[in-house]
N, CA, C and O of each residue as an XYZ file, in Angstrom:
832
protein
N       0.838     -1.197      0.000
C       0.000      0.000      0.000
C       0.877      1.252      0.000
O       1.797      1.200      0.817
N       0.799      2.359     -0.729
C       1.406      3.569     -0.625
C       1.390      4.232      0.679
O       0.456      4.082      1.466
N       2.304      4.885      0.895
C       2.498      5.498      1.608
C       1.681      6.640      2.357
O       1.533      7.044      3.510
N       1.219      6.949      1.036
C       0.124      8.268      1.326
C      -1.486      7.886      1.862
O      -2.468      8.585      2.110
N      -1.270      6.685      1.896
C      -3.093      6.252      1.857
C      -2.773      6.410      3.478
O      -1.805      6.223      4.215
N      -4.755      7.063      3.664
C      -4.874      7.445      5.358
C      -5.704      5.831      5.523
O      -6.489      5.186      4.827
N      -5.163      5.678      6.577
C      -5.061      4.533      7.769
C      -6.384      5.580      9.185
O      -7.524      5.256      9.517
N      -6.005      6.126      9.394
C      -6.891      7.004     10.393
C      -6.972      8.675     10.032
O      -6.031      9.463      9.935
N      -8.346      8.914      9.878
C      -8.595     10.045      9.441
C      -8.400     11.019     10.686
O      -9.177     11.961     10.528
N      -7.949     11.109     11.414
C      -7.853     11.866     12.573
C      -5.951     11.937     12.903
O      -5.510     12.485     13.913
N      -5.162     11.364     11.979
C      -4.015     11.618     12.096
C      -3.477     12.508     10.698
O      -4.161     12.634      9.683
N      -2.215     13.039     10.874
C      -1.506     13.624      9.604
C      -0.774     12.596      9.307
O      -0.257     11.623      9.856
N      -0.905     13.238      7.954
C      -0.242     12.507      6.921
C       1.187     11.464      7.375
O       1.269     10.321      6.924
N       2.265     12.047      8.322
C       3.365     12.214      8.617
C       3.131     10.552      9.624
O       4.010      9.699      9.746
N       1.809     10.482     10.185
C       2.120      9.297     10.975
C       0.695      8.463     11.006
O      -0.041      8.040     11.898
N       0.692      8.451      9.670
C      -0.241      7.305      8.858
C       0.928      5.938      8.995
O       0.451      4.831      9.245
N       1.975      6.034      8.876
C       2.784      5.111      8.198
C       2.900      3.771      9.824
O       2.563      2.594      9.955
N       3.645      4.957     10.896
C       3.409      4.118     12.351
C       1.989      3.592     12.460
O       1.658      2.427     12.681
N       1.099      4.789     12.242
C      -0.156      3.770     12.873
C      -0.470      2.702     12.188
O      -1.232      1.897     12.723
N       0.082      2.415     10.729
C      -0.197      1.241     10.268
C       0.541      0.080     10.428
O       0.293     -1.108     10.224
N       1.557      0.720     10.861
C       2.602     -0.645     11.499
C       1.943     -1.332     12.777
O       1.656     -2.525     12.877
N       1.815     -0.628     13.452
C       1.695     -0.866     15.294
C      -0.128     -1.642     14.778
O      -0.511     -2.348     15.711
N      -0.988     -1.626     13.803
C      -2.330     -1.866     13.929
C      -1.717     -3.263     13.007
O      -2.716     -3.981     12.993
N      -0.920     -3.814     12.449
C      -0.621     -4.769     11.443
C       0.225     -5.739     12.321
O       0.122     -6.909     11.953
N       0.917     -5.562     13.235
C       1.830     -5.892     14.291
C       2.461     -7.053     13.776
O       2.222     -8.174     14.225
N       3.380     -6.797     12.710
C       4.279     -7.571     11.951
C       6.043     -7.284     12.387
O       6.856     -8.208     12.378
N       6.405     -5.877     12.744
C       7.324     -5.911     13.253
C       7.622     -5.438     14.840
O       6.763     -4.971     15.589
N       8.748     -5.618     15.111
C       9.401     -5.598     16.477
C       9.293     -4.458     16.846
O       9.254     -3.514     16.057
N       9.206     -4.306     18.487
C       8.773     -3.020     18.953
C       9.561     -2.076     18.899
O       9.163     -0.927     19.087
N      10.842     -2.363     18.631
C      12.380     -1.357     18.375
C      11.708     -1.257     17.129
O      10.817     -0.512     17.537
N      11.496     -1.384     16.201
C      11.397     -1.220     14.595
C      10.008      0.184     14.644
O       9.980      1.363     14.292
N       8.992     -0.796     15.296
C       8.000      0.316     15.361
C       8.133      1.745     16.084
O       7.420      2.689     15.745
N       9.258      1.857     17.277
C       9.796      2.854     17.764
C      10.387      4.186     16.451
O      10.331      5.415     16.414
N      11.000      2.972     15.399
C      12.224      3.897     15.035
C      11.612      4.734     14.137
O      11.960      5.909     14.018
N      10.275      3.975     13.161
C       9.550      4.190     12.286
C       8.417      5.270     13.055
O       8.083      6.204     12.326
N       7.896      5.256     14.205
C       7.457      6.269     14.724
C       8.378      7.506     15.004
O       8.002      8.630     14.670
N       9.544      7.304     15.595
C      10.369      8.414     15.732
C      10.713      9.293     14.522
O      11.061     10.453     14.741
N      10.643      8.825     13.239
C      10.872      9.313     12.288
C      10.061     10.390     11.678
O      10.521     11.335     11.037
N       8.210     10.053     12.057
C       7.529     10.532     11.814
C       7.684     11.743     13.114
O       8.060     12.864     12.772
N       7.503     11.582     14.006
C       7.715     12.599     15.294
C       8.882     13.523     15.290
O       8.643     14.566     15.898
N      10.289     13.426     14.690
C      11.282     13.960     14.186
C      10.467     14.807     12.982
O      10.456     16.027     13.147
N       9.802     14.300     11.819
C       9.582     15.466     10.638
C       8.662     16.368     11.208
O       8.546     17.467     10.666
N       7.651     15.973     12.699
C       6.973     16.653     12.966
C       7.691     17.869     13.589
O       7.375     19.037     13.363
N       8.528     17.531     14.266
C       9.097     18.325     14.875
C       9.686     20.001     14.683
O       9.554     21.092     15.238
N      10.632     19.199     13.154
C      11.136     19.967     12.380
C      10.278     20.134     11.664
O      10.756     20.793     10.740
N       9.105     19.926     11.452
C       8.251     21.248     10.719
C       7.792     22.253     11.416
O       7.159     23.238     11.035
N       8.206     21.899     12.630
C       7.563     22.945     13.743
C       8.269     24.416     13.668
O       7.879     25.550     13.948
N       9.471     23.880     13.168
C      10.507     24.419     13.359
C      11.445     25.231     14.694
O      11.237     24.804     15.830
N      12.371     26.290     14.529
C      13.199     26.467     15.527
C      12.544     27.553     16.375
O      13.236     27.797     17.363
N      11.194     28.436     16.290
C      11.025     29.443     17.214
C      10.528     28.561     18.173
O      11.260     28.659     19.158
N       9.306     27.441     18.441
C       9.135     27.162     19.703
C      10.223     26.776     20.495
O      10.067     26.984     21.698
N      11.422     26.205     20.104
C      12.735     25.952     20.563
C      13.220     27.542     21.503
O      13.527     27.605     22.694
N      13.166     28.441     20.718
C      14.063     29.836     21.216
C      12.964     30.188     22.040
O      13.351     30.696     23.092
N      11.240     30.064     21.897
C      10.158     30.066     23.512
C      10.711     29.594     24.696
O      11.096     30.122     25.739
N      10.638     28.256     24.183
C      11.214     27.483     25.372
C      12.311     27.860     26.329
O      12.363     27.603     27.532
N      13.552     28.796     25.271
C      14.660     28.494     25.871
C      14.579     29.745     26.864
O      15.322     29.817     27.843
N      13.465     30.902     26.499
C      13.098     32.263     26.906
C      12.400     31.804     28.216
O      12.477     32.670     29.088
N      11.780     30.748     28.570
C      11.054     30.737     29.152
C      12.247     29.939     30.154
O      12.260     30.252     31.344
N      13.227     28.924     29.659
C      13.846     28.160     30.885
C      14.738     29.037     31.245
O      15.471     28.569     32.116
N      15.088     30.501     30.845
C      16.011     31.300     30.945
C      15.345     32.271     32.044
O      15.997     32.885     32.889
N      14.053     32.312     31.913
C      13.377     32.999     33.218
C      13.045     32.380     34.080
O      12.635     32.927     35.104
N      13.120     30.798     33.937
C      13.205     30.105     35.496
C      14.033     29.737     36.158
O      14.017     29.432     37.350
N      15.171     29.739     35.110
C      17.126     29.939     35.782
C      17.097     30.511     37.101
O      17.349     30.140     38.248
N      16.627     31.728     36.417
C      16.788     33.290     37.444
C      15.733     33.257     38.561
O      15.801     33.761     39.682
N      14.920     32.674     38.097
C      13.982     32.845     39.495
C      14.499     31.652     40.544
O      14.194     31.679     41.736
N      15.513     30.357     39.812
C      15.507     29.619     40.915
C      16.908     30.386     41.619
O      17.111     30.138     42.807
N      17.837     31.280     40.922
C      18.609     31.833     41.604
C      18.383     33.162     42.353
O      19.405     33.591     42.889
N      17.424     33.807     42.488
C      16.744     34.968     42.895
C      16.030     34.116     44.572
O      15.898     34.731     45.630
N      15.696     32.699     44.372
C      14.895     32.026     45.467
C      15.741     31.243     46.224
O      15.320     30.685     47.237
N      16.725     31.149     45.908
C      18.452     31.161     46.178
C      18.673     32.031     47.305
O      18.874     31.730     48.482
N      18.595     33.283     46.689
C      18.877     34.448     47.863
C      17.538     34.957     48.095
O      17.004     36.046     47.887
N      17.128     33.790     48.617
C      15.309     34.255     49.162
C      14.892     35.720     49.229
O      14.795     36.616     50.067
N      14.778     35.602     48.477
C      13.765     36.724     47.426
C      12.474     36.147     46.615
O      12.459     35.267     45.754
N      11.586     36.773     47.054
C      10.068     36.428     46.982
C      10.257     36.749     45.129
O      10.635     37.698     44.441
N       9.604     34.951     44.809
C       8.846     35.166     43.282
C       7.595     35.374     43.221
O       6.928     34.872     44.125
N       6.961     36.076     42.277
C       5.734     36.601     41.642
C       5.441     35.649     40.851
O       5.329     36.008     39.679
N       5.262     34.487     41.071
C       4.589     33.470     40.214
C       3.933     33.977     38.973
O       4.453     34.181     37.876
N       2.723     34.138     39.339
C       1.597     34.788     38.227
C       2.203     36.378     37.447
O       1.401     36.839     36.635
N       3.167     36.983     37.590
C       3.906     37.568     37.055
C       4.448     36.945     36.009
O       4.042     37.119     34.860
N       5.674     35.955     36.409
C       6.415     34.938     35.440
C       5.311     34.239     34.331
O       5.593     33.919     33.176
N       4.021     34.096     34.975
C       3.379     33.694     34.097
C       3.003     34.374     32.561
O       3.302     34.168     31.384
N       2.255     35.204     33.258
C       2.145     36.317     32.327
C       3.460     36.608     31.294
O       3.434     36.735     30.070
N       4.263     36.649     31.934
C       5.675     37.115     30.448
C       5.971     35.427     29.878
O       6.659     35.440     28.857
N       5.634     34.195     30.285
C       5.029     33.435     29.472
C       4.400     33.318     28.707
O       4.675     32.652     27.709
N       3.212     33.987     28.913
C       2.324     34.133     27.507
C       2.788     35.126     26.692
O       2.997     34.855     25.509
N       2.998     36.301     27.138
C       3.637     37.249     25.787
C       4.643     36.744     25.097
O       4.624     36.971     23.888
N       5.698     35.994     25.614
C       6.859     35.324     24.957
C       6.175     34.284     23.840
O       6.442     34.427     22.646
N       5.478     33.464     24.199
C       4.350     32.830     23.561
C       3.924     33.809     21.707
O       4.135     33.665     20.503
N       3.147     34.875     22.798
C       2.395     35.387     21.874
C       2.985     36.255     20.253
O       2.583     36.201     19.091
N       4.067     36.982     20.919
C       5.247     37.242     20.273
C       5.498     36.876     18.829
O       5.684     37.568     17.828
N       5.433     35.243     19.087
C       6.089     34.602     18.268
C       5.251     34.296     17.057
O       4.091     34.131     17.435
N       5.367     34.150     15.730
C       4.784     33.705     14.463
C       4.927     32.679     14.234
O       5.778     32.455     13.373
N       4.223     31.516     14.832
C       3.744     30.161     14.605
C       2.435     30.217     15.489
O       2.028     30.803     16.493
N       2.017     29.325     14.605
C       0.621     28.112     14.817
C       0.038     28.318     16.168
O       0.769     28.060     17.125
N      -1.455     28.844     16.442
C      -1.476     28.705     18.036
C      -1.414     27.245     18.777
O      -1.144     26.976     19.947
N      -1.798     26.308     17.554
C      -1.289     25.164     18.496
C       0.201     24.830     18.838
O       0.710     24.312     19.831
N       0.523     25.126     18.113
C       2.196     25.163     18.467
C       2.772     26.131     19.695
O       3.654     25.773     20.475
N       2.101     27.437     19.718
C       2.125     28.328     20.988
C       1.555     27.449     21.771
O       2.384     26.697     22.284
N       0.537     27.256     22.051
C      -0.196     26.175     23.106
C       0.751     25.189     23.853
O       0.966     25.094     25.061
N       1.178     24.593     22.976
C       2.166     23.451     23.533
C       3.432     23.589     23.884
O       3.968     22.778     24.639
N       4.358     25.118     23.145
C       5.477     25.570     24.066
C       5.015     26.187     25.612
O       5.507     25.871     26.696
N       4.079     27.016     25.390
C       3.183     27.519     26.515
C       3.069     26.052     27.493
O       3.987     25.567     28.154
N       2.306     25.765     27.422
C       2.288     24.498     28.602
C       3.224     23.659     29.307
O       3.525     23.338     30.456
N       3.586     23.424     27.979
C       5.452     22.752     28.314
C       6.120     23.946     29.607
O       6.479     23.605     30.734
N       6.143     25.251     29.097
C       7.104     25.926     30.113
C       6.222     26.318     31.620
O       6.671     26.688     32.705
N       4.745     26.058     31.161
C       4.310     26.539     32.549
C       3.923     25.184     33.686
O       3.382     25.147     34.791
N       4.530     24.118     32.738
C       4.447     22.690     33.382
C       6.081     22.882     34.750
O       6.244     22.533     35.920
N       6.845     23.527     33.832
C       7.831     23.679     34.516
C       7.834     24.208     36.040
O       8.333     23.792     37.085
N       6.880     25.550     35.607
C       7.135     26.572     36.285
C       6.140     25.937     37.300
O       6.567     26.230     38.417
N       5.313     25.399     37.379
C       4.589     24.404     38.494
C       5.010     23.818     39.074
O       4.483     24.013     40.169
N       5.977     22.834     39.188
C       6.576     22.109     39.293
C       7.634     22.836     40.383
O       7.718     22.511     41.567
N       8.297     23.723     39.829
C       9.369     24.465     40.531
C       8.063     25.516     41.752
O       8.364     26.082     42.803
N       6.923     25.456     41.209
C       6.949     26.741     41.963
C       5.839     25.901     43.252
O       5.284     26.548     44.140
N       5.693     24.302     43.081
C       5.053     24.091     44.420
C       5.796     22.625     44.754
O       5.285     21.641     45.290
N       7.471     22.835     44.155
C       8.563     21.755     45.377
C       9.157     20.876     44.716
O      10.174     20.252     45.018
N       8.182     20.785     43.304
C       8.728     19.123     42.597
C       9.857     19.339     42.177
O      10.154     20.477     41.813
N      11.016     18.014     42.108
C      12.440     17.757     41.969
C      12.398     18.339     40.621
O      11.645     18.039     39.695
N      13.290     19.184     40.662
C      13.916     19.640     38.806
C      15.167     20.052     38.530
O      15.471     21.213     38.805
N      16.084     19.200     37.956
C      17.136     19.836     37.827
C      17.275     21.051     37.197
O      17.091     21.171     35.985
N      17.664     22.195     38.100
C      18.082     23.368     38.172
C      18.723     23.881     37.071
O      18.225     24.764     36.372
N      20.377     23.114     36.768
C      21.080     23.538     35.912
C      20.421     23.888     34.492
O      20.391     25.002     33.970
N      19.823     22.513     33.905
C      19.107     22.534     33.096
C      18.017     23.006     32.560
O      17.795     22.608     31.417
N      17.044     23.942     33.157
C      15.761     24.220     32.938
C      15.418     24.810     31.303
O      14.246     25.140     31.126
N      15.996     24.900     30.580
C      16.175     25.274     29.267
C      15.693     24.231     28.458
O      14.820     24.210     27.590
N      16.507     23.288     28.961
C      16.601     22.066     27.924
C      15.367     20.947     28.242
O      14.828     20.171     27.453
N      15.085     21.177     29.874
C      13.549     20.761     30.242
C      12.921     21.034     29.375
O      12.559     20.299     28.456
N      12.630     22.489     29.597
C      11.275     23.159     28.385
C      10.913     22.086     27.163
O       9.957     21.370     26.866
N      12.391     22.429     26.564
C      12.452     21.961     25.280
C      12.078     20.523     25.406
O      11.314     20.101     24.539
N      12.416     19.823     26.186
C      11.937     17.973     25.900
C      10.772     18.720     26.379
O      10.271     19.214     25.369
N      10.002     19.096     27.536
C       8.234     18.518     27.425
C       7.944     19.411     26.693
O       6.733     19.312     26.497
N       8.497     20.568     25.952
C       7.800     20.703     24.495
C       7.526     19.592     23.372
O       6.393     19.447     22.914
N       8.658     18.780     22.929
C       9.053     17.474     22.095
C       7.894     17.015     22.754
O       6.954     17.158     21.973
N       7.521     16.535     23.814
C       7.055     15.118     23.993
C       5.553     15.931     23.953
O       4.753     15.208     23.359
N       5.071     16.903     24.293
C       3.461     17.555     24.327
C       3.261     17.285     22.646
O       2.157     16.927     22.237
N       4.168     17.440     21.898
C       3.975     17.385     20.656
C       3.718     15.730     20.032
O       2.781     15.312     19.352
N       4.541     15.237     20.385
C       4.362     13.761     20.015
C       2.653     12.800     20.910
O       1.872     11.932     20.521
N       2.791     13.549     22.088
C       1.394     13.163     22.156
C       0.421     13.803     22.174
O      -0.515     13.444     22.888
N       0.365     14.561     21.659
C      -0.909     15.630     20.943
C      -1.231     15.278     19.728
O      -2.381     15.340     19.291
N      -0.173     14.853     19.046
C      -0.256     14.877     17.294
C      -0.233     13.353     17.345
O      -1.186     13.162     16.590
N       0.216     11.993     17.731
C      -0.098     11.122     18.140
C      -0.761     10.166     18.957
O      -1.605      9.415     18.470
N      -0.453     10.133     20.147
C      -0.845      9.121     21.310
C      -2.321      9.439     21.316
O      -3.232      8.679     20.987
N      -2.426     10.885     21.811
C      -4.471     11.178     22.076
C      -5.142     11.171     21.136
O      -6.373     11.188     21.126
N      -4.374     11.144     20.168
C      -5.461     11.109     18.627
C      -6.075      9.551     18.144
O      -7.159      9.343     17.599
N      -5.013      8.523     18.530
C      -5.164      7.026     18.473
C      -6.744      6.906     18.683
O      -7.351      6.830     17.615
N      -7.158      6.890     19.281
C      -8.582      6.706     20.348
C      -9.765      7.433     19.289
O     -10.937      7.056     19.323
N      -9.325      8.442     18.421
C     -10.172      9.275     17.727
C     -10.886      8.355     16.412
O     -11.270      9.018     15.448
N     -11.011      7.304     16.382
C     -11.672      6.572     15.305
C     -12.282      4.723     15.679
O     -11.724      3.680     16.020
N     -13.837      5.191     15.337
C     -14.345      3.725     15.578
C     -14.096      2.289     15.333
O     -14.583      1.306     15.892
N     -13.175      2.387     14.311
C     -12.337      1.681     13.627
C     -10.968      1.434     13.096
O     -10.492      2.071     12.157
N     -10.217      0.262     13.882
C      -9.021      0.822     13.628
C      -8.574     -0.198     12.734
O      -8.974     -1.362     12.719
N      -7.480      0.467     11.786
C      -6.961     -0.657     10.269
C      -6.675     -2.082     11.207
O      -6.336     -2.237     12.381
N      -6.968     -2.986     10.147
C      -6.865     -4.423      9.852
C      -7.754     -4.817     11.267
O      -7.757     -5.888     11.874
N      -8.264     -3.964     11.470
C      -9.594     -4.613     12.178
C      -9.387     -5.498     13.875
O     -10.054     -6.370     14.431
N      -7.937     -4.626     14.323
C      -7.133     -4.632     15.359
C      -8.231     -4.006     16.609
O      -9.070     -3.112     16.499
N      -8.031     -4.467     17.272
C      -9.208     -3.775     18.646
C      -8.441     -2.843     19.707
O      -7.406     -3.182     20.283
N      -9.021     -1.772     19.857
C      -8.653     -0.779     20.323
C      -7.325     -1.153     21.978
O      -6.113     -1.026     22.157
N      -8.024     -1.435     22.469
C      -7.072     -2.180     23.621
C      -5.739     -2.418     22.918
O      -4.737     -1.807     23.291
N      -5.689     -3.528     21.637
C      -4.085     -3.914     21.734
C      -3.568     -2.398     20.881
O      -2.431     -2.112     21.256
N      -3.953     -1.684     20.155
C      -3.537     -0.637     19.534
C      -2.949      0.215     20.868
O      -1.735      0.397     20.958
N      -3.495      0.519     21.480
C      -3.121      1.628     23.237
C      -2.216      0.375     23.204
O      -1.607      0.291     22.137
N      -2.031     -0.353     23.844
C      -0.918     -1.174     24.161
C       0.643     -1.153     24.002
O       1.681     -1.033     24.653
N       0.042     -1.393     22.406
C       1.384     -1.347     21.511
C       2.122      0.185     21.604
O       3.284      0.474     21.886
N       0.869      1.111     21.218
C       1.244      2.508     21.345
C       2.376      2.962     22.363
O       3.512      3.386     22.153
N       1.495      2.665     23.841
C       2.107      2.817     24.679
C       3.230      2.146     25.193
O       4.035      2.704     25.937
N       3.331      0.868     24.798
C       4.834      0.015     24.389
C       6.182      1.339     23.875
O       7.153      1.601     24.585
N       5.947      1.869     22.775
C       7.039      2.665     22.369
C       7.033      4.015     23.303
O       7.563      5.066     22.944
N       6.377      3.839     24.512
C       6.958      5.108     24.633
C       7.980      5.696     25.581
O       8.392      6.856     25.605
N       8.231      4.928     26.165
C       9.870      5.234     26.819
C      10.993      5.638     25.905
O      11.688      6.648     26.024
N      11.124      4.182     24.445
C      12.103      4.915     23.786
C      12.118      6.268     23.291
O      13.076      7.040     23.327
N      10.768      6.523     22.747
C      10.103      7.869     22.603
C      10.882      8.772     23.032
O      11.916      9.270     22.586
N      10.103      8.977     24.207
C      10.329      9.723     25.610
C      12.209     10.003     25.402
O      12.770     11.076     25.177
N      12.803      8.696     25.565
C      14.160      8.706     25.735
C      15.019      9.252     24.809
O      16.171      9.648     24.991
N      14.247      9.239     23.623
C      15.247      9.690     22.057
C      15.070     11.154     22.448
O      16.062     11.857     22.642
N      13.486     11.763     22.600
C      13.474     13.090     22.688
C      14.214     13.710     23.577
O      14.518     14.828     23.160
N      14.699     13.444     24.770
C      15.607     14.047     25.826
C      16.607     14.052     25.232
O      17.221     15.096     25.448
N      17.351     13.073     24.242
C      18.682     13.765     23.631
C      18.704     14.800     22.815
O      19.506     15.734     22.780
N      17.148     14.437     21.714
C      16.900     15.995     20.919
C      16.645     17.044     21.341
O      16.456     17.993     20.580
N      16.564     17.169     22.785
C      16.579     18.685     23.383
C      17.408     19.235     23.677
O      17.675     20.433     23.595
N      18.395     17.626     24.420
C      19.975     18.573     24.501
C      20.890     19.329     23.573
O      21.685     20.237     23.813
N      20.468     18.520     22.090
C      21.236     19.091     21.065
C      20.334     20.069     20.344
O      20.972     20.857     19.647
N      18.824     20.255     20.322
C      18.604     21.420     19.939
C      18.560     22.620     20.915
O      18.239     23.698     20.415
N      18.876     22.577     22.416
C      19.283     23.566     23.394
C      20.389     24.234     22.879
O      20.494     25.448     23.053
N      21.523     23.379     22.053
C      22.877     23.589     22.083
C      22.582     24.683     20.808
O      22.833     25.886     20.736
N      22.041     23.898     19.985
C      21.851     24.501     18.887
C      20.883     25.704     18.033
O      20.955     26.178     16.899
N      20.048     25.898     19.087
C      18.951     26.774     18.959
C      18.016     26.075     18.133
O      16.886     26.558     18.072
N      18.234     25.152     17.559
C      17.562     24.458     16.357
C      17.104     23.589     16.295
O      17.597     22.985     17.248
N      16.123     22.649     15.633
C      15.834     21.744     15.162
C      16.665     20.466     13.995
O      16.618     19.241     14.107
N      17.346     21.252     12.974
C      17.483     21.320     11.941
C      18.319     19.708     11.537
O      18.144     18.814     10.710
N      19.282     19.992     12.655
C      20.602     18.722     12.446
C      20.125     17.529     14.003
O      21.003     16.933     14.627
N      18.870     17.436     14.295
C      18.521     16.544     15.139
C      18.608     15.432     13.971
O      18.388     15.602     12.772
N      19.054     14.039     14.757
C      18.885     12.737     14.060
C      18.007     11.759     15.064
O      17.893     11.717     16.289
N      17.452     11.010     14.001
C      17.135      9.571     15.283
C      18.066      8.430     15.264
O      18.839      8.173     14.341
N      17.926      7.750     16.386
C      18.845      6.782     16.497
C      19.073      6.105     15.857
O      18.219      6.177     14.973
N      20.114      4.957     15.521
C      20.590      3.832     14.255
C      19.320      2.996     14.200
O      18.589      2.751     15.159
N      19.169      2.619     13.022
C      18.130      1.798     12.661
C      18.611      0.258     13.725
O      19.695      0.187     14.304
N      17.640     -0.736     13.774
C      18.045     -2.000     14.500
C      17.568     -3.024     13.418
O      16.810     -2.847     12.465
N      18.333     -4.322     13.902
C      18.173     -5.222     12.625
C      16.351     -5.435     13.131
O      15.722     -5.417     14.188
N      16.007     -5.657     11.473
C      14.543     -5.728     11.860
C      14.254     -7.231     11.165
O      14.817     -7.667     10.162
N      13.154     -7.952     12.024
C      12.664     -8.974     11.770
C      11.050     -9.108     11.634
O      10.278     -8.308     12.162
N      10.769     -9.876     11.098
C       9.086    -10.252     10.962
C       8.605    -11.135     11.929
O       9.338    -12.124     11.941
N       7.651    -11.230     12.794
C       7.354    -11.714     14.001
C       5.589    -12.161     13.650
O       4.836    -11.435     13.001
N       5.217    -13.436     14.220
C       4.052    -13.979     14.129
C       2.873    -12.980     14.286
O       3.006    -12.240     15.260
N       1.832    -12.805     13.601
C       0.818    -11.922     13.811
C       0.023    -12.410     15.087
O      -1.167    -12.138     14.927
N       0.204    -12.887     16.013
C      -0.206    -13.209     17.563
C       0.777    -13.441     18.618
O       0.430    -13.657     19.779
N       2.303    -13.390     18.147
C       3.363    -12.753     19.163
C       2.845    -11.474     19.407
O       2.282    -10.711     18.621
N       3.226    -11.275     21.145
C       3.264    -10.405     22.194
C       3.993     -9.318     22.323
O       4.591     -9.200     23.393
N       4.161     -8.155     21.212
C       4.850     -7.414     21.027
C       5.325     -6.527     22.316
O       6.316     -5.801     22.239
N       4.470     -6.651     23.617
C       5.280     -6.181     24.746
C       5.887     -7.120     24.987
O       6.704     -7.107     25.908
C-alpha cells in the first residue's frame, strides 16, 4: 500500500505510516519505535526552531527565578506567568504550536513553583523535551482513540498497548533531541537513532 493512503482520518499525513505498522503488528517493537520516531522527528522539524528559542526564553526565566529564590527573594509566580504568555504570543507560529510551548514551560514553572524535583542547571533544555514530547502526544498518542475503527480490524485495547509500548524509547530519544537542539537553537541537524536489525514476528506474538 502507498504510503500516502490514510489509515486514520484523525491523524496527519506524517504518521499514517506508524499507525499502520503498530495496527498490522508484523514488526518488532524497536522497529515500530524507530519508524514512529521518524515521523515525530519530521513533525518536529516542521515545527521548526522558534518554539525551541520560547522554550529556551522561558527556561532562561526560570534559571533566574531559581537563583533569585536562592537568595530568598520572593517570586511573583503569576507575574512569570504572564511574560510566558507574551513570549508565547510574540512569536509567528501556529497557536497550536504556541499552546504546547506555553504548557510545556508553565508545566515547569509548576513544578518548581510548588517543590517538585527539577534539575536546576538545566531548565532550558527541560522546556524543550516537554515541548518534544506535548507534541508527540498531541499529534499522536491522544489522537489514536479518535476513530471507531481501527486498520486491519485490530481492537482498540491492543492498539493503546502497543502505542504505549514505544513510549519510553520515545520519551528517551526526545531528551537527547533537546539537549542538542538547546545547544543549537535548532531543530534542523537533530537525528534519530541507528536503525536495529529488523525482523518479521508472528501476527499473535506479544509485542510487549
Amino acid at each position: 500500500m502507498p504510503d500516502g493512503d490514510i489509515f486514520h482520518s484523525e491523524l496527519s499525513g506524517i504518521y499514517q505510516k506508524p499507525y499502520r505498522i503498530l495496527c498490522e503488528g508484523k514488526l518488532e517493537r524497536n522497529e515500530c519505535a524507530r519508524i514512529t520516531m521518524q515521523a515525530f522527528l519530521k513533525d518536529i522539524k516542521k515545527k521548526g526552531a522558534a518554539p525551541i528559542v520560547i522554550a529556551q526564553g522561558m527556561g532562561k526565566l526560570l534559571t533566574q527565578v531559581t537563583e533569585d529564590a536562592g537568595d530568598n527573594q520572593p517570586v511573583d509566580w503569576a507575574a512569570l506567568s504572564k511574560k510566558f504568555d507574551r513570549l508565547a504570543q510574540q512569536a509567528n507560529i501556529p497557536n497550536r504550536t504556541k499552546s504546547l510551548v506555553l504548557d510545556a514551560g508553565k508545566s515547569v514553572l509548576h513544578d518548581l513553583r510548588y517543590g517538585q524535583e527539577v534539575e536546576t542547571s538545566t531548565i532550558p533544555e527541560l522546556v524543550i523535551e516537554r515541548y518534544m514530547r506535548k507534541v508527540y502526544i498531541s499529534s499522536f498518542e491522544e489522537r489514536i482513540p479518535l476513530t471507531p475503527n481501527h486498520h486491519a480490524n485490530v481492537d482498540h485495547a491492543t492498539v493503546t498497548e502497543r502505542v504505549k509500548a514505544l513510549q519510553s524509547d520515545i520519551f528517551a530519544q526526545s531528551s537527547k533531541w533537546a539537549k542538542k537542539a538547546n545547544v543549537d537553537d535548532d531543530v534542523a541537524n537533530l537525528r534519530r537513532t541507528r536503525r536495529s536489525k529488523v525482523k518479521e514476528i508472528d501476527l499473535d506474538e506479544d509485542l510487549l
